[in-house]
N, C-alpha and C positions, 0 to 999 in steps of 0.2 A: 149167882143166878141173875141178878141183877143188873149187874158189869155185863152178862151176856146178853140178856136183854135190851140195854143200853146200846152196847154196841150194833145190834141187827137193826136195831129202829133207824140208828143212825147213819147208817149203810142204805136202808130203806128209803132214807128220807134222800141222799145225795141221791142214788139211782134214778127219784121219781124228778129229781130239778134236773137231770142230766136227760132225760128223756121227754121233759118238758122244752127243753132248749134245744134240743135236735131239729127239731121239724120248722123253725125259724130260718136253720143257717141256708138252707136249699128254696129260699124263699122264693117264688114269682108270680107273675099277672099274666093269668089266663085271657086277660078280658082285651090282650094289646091291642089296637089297629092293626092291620096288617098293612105292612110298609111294602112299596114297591122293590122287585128285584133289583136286584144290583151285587156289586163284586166290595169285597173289603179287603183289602192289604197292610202290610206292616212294610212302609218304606224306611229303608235300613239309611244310615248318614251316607254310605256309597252311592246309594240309587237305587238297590234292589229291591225289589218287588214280591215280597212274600205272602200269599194269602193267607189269609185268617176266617175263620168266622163261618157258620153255616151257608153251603154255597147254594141257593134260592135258586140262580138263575141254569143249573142243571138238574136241580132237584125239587120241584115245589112243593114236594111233601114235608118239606124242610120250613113251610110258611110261619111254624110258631115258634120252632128254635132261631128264627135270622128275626122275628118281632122279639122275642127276649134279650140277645145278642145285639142288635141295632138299641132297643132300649136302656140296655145297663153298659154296655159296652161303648158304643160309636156316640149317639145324640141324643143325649137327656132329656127326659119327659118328663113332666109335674108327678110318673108315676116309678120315674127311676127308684132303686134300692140302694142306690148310693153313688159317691163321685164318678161319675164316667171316665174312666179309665185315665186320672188326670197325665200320668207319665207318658200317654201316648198323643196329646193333645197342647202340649207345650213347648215345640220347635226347636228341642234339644231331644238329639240322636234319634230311634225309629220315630216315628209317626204311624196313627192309624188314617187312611182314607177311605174313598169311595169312591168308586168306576163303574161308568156302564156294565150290563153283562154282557157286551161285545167287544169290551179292552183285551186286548191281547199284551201284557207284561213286554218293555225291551228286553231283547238277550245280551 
């Protein structure tokens, strides 16, 4: 009885650190600035042009996902969550940018 005891506590006890840690990993700030429209791309080593990222400048109800996106993702803020996307930011293979919302991609 014991051992079965033992065991539910112990089950108990991981579940409650396992659900304490959840609500961390989806972390974010509500409190962003709201950043001006604009277009974000993933340009490819060929030249292409693939967009990325909540798209602001056709949708503005999209204002608080392209401030979480522009903050963790594109241009780090004293309130980032972590590296801004460093592999897209050091001028080996795609790159992340930024363009008016009036660019029009080359074909």
């Amino acid at each position: 009885m014991r051992k079965l005891f033992a065991r539910i506590f112990v089950l108990g006890m991981l579940g409650a650190a396992v659900i304490l840690m959840v609500p961390g990993v989806g972390s974010s700030d509500p409190d962003l600035t709201n950043v001006a429209a604009h277009r974000h791309f993933i340009v490819t080593p060929n030249g292409d042009f693939i967009p990325v990222g909540p798209d602001l400048c056709d949708n503005p109800d999209l204002q608080g996902a392209f401030n979480q996106f522009h903050n963790n993702l594109h241009i780090a803020t004293a309130s980032s969550i972590g590296p801004v996307a460093p592999g897209l930011h050091n001028g080996q293979g795609g790159e992340l940018v930024a363009r008016s919302c009036s660019f029009v991609p080359p074909s």
